[in-house]
GUZANU-661733 format. One line per 2 residues: number of its first residue (from 1); for each residue x, y, z of C-alpha. Coordinates in steps of 0.25 Angstrom, whole numbers, plus 2048, in hexadecimal, padded with zeros to 3 digits. Layout:
N
NUM> X,Y,Z  ...
END
This chain:
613
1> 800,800,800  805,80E,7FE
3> 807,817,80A  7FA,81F,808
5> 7F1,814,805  7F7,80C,812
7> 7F7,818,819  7E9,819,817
9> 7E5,80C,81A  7EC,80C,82B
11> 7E4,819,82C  7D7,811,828
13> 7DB,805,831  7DC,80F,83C
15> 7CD,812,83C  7C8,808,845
17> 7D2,809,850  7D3,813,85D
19> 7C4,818,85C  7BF,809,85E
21> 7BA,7FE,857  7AC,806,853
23> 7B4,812,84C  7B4,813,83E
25> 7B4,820,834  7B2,820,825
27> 7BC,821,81B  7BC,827,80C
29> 7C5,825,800  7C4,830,7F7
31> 7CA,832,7E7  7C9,83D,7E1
33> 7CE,845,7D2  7CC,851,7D2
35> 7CE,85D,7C8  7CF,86C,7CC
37> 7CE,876,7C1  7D7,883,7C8
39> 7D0,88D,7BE  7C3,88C,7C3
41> 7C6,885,7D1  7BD,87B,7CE
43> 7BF,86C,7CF  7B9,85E,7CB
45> 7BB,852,7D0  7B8,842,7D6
47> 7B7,83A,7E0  7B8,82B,7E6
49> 7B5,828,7F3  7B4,81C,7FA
51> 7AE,81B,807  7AF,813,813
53> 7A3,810,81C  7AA,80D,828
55> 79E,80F,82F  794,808,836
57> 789,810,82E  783,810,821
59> 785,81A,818  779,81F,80F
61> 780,82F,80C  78D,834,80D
63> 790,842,80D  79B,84A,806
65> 7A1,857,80A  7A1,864,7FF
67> 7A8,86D,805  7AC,877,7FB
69> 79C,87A,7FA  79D,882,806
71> 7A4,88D,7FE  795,892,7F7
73> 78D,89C,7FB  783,898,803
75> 78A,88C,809  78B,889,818
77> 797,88E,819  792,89B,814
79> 789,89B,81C  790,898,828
81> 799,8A4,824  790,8AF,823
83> 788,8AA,830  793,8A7,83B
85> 798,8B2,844  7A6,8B3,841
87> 7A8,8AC,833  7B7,8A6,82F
89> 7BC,8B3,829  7C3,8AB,81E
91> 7B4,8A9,818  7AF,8B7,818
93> 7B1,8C3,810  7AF,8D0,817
95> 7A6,8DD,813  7A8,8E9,81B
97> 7A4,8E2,829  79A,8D7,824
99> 7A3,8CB,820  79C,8C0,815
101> 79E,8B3,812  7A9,8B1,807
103> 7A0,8A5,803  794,8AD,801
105> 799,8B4,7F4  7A1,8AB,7EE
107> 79D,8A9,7DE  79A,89D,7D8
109> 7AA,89A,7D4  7AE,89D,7DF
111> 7A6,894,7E9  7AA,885,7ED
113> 7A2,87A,7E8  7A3,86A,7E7
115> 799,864,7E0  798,854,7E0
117> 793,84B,7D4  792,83B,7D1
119> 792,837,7DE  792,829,7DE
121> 792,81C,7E8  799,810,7E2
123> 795,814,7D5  786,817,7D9
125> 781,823,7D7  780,82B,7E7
127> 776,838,7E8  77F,843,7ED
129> 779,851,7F0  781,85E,7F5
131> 77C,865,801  786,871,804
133> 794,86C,808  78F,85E,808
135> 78C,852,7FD  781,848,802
137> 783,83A,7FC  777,831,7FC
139> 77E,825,7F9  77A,81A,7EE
141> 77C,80F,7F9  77D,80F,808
143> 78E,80D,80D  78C,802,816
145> 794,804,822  7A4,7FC,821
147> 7A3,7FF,810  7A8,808,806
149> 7A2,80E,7FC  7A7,816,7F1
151> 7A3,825,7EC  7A6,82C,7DF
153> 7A3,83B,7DC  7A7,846,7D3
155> 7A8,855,7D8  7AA,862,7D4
157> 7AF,86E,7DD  7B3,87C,7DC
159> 7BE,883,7E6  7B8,890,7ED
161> 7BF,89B,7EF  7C7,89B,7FA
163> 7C0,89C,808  7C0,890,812
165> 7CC,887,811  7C8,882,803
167> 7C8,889,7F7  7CF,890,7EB
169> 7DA,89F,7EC  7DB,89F,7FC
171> 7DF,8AC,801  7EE,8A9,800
173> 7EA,8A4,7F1  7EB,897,7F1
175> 7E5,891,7E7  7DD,885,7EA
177> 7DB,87F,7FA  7D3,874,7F7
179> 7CF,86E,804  7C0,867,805
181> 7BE,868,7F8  7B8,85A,7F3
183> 7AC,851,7F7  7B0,84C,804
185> 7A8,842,80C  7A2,843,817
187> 7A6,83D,825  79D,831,82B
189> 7A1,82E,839  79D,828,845
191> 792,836,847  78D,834,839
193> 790,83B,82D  799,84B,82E
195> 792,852,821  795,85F,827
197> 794,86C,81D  79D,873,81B
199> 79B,880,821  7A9,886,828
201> 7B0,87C,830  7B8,86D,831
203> 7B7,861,82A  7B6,852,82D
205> 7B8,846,823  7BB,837,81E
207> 7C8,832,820  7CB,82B,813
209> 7D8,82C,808  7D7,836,7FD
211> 7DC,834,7ED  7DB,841,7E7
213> 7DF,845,7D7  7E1,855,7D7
215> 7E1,85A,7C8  7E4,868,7C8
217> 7EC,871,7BF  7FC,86F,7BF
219> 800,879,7C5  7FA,878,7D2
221> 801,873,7DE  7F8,86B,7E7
223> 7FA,868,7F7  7F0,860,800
225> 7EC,853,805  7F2,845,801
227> 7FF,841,7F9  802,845,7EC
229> 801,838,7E3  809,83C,7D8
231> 812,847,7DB  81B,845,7D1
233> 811,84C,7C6  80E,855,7CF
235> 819,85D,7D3  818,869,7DB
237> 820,866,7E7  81A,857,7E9
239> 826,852,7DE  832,85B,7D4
241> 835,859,7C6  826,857,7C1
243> 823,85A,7B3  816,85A,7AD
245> 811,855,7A0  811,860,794
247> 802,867,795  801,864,7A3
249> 7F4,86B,7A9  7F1,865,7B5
251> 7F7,85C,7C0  7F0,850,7C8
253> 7F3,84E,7D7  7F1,842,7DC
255> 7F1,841,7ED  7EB,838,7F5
257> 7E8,83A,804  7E8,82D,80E
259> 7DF,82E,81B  7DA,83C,81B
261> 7CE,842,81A  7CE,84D,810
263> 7D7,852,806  7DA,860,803
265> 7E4,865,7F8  7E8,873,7F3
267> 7ED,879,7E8  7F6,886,7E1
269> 7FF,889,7D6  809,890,7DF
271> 80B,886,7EB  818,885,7F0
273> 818,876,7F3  824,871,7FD
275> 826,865,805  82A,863,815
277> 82F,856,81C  826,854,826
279> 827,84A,833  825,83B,832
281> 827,83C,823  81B,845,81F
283> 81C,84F,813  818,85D,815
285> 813,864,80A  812,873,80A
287> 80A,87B,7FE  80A,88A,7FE
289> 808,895,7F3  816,89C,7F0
291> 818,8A8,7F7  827,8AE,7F9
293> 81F,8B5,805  81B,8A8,80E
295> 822,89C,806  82E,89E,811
297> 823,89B,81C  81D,88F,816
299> 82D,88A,814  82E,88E,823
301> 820,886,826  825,87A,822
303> 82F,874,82D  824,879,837
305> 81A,871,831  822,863,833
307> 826,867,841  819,868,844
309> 814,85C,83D  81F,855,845
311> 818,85C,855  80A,857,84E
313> 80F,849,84C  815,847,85A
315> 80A,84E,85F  7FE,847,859
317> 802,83C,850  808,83A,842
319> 805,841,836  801,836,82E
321> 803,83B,822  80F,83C,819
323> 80C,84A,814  805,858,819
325> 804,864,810  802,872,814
327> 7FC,87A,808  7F8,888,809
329> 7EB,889,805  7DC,88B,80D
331> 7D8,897,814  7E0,895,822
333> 7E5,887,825  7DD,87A,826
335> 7DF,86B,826  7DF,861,81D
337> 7E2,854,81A  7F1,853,819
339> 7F2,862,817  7EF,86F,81B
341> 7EB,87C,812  7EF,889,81A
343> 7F3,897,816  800,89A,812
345> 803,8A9,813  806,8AC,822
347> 812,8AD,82B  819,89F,82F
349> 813,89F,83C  806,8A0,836
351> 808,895,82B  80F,88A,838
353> 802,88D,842  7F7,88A,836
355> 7FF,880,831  802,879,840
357> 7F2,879,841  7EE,874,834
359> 7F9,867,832  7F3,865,842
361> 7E7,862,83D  7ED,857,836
363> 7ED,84E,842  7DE,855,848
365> 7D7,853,83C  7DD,84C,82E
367> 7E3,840,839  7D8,841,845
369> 7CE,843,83C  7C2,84B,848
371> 7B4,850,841  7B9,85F,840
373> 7AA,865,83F  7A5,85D,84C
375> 7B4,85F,854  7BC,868,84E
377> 7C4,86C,85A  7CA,85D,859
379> 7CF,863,84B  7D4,86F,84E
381> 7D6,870,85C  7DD,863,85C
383> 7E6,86B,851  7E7,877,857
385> 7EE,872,864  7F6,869,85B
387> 7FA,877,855  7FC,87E,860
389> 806,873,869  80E,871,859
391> 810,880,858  814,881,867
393> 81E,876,863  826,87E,858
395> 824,88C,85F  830,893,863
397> 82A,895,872  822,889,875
399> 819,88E,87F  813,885,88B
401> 803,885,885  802,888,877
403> 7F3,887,878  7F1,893,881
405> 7EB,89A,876  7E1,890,873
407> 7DB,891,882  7DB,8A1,882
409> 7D2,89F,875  7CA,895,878
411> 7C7,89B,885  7C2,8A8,87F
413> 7B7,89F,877  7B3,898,883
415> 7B0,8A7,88A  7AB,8AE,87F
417> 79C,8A4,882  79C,89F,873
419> 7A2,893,872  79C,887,86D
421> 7A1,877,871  7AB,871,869
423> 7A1,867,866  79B,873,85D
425> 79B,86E,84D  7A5,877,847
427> 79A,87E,83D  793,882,849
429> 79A,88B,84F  795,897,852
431> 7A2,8A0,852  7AD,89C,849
433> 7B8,8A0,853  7B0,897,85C
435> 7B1,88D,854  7C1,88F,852
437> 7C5,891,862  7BB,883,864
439> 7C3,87B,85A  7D0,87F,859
441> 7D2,884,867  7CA,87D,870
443> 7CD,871,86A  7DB,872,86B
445> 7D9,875,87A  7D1,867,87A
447> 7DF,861,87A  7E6,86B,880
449> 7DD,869,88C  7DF,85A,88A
451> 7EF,85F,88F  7E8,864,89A
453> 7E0,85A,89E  7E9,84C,89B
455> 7F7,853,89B  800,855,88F
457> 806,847,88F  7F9,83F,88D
459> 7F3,84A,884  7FF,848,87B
461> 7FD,837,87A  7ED,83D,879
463> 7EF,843,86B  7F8,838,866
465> 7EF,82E,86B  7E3,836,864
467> 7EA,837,858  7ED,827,857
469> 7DF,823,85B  7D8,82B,852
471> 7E0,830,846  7DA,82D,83A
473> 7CD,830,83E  7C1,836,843
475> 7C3,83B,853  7BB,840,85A
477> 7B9,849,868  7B8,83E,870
479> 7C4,836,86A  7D0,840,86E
481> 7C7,841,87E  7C9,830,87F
483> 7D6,831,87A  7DB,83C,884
485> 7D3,832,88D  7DA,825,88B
487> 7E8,82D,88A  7E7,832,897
489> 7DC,82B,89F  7D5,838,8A3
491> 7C5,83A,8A0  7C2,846,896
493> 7B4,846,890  7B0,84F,899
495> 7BC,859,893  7B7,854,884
497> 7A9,855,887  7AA,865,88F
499> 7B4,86B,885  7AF,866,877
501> 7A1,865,87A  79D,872,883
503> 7A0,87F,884  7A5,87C,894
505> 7B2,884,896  7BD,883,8A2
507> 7BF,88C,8AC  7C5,889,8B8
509> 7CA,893,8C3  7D3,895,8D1
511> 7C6,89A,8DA  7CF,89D,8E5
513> 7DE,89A,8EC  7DD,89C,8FA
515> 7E9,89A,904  7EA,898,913
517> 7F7,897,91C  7F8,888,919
519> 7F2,886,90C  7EB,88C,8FD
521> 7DC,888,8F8  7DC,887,8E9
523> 7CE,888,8E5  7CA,885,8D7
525> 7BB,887,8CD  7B7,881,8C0
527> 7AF,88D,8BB  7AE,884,8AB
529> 7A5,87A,8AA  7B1,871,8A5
531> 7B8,869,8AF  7C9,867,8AE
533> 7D3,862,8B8  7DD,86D,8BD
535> 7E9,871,8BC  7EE,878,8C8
537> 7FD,880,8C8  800,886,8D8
539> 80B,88E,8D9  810,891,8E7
541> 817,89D,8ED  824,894,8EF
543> 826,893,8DF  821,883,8E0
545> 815,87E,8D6  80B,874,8D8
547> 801,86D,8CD  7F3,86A,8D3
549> 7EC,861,8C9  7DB,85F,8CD
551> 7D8,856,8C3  7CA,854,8BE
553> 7C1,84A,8C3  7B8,846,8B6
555> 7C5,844,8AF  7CB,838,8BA
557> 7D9,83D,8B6  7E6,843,8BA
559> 7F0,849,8B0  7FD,848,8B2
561> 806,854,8B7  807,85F,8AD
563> 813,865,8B5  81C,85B,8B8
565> 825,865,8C0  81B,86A,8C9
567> 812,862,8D3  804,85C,8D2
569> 7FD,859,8DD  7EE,852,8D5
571> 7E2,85B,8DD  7D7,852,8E0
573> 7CC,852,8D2  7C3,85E,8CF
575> 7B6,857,8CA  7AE,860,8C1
577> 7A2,864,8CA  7AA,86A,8D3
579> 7AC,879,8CF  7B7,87C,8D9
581> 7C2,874,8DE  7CC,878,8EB
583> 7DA,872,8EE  7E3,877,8FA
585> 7F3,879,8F9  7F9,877,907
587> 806,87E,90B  809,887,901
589> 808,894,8FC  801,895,8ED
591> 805,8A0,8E2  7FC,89B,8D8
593> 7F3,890,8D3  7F0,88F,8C3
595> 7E6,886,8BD  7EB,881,8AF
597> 7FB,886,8AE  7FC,881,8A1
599> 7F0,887,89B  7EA,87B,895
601> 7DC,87B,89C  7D3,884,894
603> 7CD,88C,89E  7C3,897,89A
605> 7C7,8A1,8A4  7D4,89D,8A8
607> 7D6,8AB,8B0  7D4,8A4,8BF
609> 7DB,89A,8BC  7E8,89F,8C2
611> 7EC,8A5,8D1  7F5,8AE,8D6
613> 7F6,8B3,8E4
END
């Protein structure tokens, strides 16, 4: 077997372990030629798909996503643009003070469309409709559960102008960023089928293998997901000394992607391409437009890149992949299979933290593959706090909590009365920089809280583990709980359930310190509905320091000693019904007491949470 194909197969053989016998997820196997005509930005193409019911179910539809569809007047996502309080200011034009949706006025060539024709099921013709963003199949024969089936279909598409991630002469002039841009079936898991529209946010699809034929005119240099089959009549970076037959008008790309779930590429005339040896024997692949103004800083990107690959991996797990390309192209920076499109015109700082994020979601995403519309924190918080701790490790000055940042925003959301739970779809939101503090920043405090609540040590051997367990699939909330769980022998659902399902905030606070000739009173409140252990740092008037630890009582755990220098005496449990909590000091004379020194409990009002006298 070659490596792709055998490759391909030990993913599938995965499927049935770590989660239990009773799991199982579909897979798809797509082929597709497809033709793009760079004059009009229009292209044609089709498709095979061969599906696996590895369900218990029988399947009478399927559904398939259209993304592009949302770029037309009238869409949801329009829609959603002109109604939401504070609309993503890459989607709206501005007029005086009133800003419109750039959707809104777009003309008929300049809108997005994927049209889908011949469907058929094993040769039969299927009744296929478009509603919005989404096909409905009914199909000519019920999948059985444990069979396959096979689809065929052709489609038609047009690139819109650039607005969201996809589309045609971004604001940088990229060409074409073709991302979501082909019928792409829906997911059927375990809740049922995941036909969400298209209206602004995140994605969620089959894992499957991808054979794709890109036809496109010769002078375009291409980027994205898969291996390139046939670089030597290609060119352009991927092989030297390729000459083209006489008359030659366009070139073919052949790639194919094993294991993913989606398949992105992009395309310009005056992509730089350039290779960089990454770790473990991955190629990285960097595609950006020539520009004596910011070539130095993609150059300069490049060692950055592979170091943090190489902090990812020993981080999380292996990148399994032999290849990951960072092409610019979108309208910011997101995620793909294999890749990432990003813009390319800032400063090198700018260029390493986008680029740091979007590779991270590499592992929390296109490897642990969570339902981004129903949890998107696992996505991009997960991401966001491998971010931070890879960034912290290449800084110049490390500092001791990197994630500071992330507890002083998420705290100014849980004040300001209009957050909504994490459990919140992500097209419901009812403030987009609601919905960004939720996902990226309380989610990354899920984990960083986890350092809190486990210790370092078996939070470490928690992400590893989750990442062994369930890469390659589907994972969801309570999955990353039970393995925090079995790493560390402590009970957390009650910590699952309050911070991703409510709106329950921490806040904890000294009431008083009180002090006599032969002792001090510490007296302690939970003003939040949500319970933690405590952290408790005294500092005496001699210099010494002592660690009081007050462990929770719904948790039946004790973690070990975050400050091995300084010592613990473990306080009887603090069980959650009991608002205030007292512990006596004998025989000496207290400076201060802090709750929390290290800042990793995200108290909402973390101002009484230190003394002085």
């Amino acid at each position: 077997m070659n490596r792709m194909l055998s490759f391909a197969l030990i993913g599938f053989s995965s499927f049935a372990f770590a989660q239990g016998n009773c799991y199982w997820q579909q897979k798809v196997s797509y082929k597709m030629d497809v033709k793009m005509d760079v004059k009009t930005y229009k292209y044609t193409g089709n498709q095979e798909l061969e599906y696996w019911n590895n369900s218990p179910d029988t399947l009478k539809k399927v559904y398939f996503h259209l993304y592009p569809n949302a770029f037309q007047p009238g869409s949801e996502m329009d829609m959603r643009v002109r109604s939401i309080k504070d609309p993503d200011g890459r989607m709206v034009t501005k007029k005086g003070d009133v800003k419109e949706s750039r959707i809104k006025n777009l003309k008929p060539n300049e809108i997005g469309f994927l049209n889908v024709s011949n469907f058929k099921q094993d040769g039969n013709n299927a009744a296929a409709q478009s509603n919005g963003t989404i096909l409905i199949v009914d199909l000519a024969k019920p999948i059985l559960p444990n069979s396959t089936t096979k689809f065929s279909l052709d489609f038609d598409g047009q690139v819109p102008i650039q607005i969201r991630r996809s589309g045609r002469n971004n604001s940088e002039g990229v060409e074409l960023s073709m991302s979501q841009w082909y019928p792409k079936l829906a997911e059927y898991d375990f809740e049922g089928w995941h036909a969400d529209p298209y209206i602004a946010r995140e994605f969620y699809g089959v894992w499957g293998d991808f054979d794709v034929n890109i036809t496109i005119d010769k002078d375009y240099v291409i980027g994205g997901s898969g291996y390139l089959q046939n670089p030597n009549e290609i060119g352009h970076g991927y092989a030297s000394n390729v000459t083209y037959p006489k008359n030659t008008k366009t070139l073919t790309w052949h790639f194919i992607a094993p294991n993913v779930h989606d398949f992105t590429w992009a395309a310009d005339k005056n992509y730089i391409h350039d290779t960089y040896a990454g770790p473990n024997g991955v190629d990285l692949h960097f595609f950006y437009l020539d520009d004596a103004k910011h070539n130095d800083n993609w150059k300069k990107l490049q060692p950055y890149t592979a170091t943090l690959m190489d902090i990812y991996n020993k981080t999380v797990g292996n990148y399994p992949y032999k290849q990951y390309s960072v092409i610019q192209g979108g309208d910011g920076g997101m995620e793909y299979a294999m890749c990432t499109l990003i813009l390319g015109n800032g400063d090198l700082d700018g260029l390493i933290g986008v680029t740091a994020h979007e590779m991270g979601h590499s592992w929390f995403q296109h490897i642990l593959g969570s339902n981004e519309s129903k949890h998107g924190w696992m996505d991009e918080g997960f991401t966001s706090f491998l971010e931070d701790y890879g960034l912290n490790k290449i800084a110049a000055e490390p500092v001791a909590n990197p994630f500071s940042n992330a507890y002083k925003t998420y705290a100014s959301m849980a004040n300001s009365g209009t957050e909504q739970p994490l459990s919140t779809h992500a097209d419901r939101f009812d403030i987009n920089r609601n919905y960004s503090i939720s996902s990226y920043v309380k989610g990354e405090l899920f984990l960083t809280q986890l350092i809190y609540l486990i210790g370092e040590e078996n939070f470490m051997k928690t992400l590893k583990r989750y990442y062994s367990d369930f890469k390659f699939k589907h994972p969801n909330p309570n999955d990353i709980k039970r393995v925090a769980e079995k790493v560390s022998g402590a009970m957390l659902d009650w910590y699952l359930v309050d911070w991703t399902q409510t709106t329950n905030t921490i806040d904890y606070g000294i009431k008083s310190v009180t002090a006599d000739a032969k002792s001090t009173m510490v007296s302690l409140e939970r003003i939040g509905r949500t319970p933690m252990p405590m952290d408790v740092l005294v500092e005496y008037e001699n210099g010494e320091k002592e660690y009081f630890y007050i462990p929770l009582r719904m948790m039946d755990y004790q973690k070990p000693n975050p400050f091995p220098n300084v010592k613990r005496t473990v306080l009887s449990d603090w069980p959650w019904a009991q608002q205030q909590y007292e512990f006596k000091i004998d025989g000496k004379l207290v400076k201060s007491v802090q709750l929390d020194p290290q800042g990793l409990m995200a108290d909402v009002k973390p101002e009484n949470n230190s003394f002085k006298k």
